[in-house]
C-alpha positions in Angstrom: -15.2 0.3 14.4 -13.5 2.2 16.6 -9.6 1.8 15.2 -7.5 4.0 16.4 -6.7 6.4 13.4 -2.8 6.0 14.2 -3.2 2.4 13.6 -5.3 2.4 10.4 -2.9 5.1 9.0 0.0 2.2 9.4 -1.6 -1.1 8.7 -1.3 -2.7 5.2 -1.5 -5.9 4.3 1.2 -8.6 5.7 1.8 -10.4 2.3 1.2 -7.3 -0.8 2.0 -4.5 1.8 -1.1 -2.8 -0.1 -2.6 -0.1 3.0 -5.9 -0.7 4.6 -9.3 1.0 5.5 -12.4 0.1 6.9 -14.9 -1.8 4.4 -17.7 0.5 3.9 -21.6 -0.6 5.5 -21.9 -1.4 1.6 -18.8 -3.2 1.2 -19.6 -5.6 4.2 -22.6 -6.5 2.9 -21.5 -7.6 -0.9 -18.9 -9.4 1.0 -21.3 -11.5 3.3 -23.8 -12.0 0.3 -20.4 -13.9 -1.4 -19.5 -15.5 1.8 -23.0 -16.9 2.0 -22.7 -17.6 -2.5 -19.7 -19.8 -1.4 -17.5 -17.5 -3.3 -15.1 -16.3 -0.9 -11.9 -18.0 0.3 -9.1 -17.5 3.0 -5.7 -17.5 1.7 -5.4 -21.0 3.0 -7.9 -22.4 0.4 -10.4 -22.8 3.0 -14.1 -21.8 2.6 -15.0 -18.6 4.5 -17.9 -19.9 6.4 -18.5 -17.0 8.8 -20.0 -13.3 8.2 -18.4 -10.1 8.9 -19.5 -8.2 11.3 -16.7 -5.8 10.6 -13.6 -5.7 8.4 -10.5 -4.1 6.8 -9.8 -3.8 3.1 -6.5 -3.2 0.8 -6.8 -0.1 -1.0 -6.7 -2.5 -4.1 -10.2 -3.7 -3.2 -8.9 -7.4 -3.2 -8.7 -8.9 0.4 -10.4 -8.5 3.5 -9.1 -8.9 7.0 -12.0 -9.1 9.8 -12.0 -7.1 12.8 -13.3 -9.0 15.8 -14.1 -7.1 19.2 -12.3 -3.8 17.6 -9.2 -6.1 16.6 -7.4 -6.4 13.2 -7.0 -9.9 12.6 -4.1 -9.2 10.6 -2.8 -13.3 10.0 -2.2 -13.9 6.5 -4.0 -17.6 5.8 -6.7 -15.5 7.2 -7.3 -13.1 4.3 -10.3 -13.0 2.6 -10.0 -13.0 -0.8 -12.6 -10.9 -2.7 -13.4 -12.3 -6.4 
């Protein structure tokens, strides 16, 4: 990811506010294994039916926001929640 460290020192999440960092290789990977489990969700209810390939994640550990070509998708029914 390459984030500039300016912007990842000021994005949080739009709804809690909670601050954000890059998901760990680690942290990606648990996260698809529950995407492909069926036990993830966007904040609109929906399923999440596509991998990472890289994301952010609050400092709480509880909701993902994917980056997509080095971009913060940062729209709230688009959170991931973890569980």
């Amino acid at each position: 990811m390459t984030i500039a460290k300016e912007l990842l020192e000021i994005l949080c999440c739009p709804k809690s506010k909670v601050k954000l960092r890059p998901l760990t290789k680690e942290e990606m990977e648990a996260v698809n294994v529950s995407i492909a489990a069926g036990k993830c969700k966007y904040a609109d209810g929906r399923d999440v039916d596509k991998q990472l390939e890289d994301g952010l994640i609050t400092l709480d550990g509880k909701t993902v926001y994917r980056v997509e070509n080095d971009i913060p998708v940062m729209l709230v029914e688009n959170a991931i929640y973890i569980r």
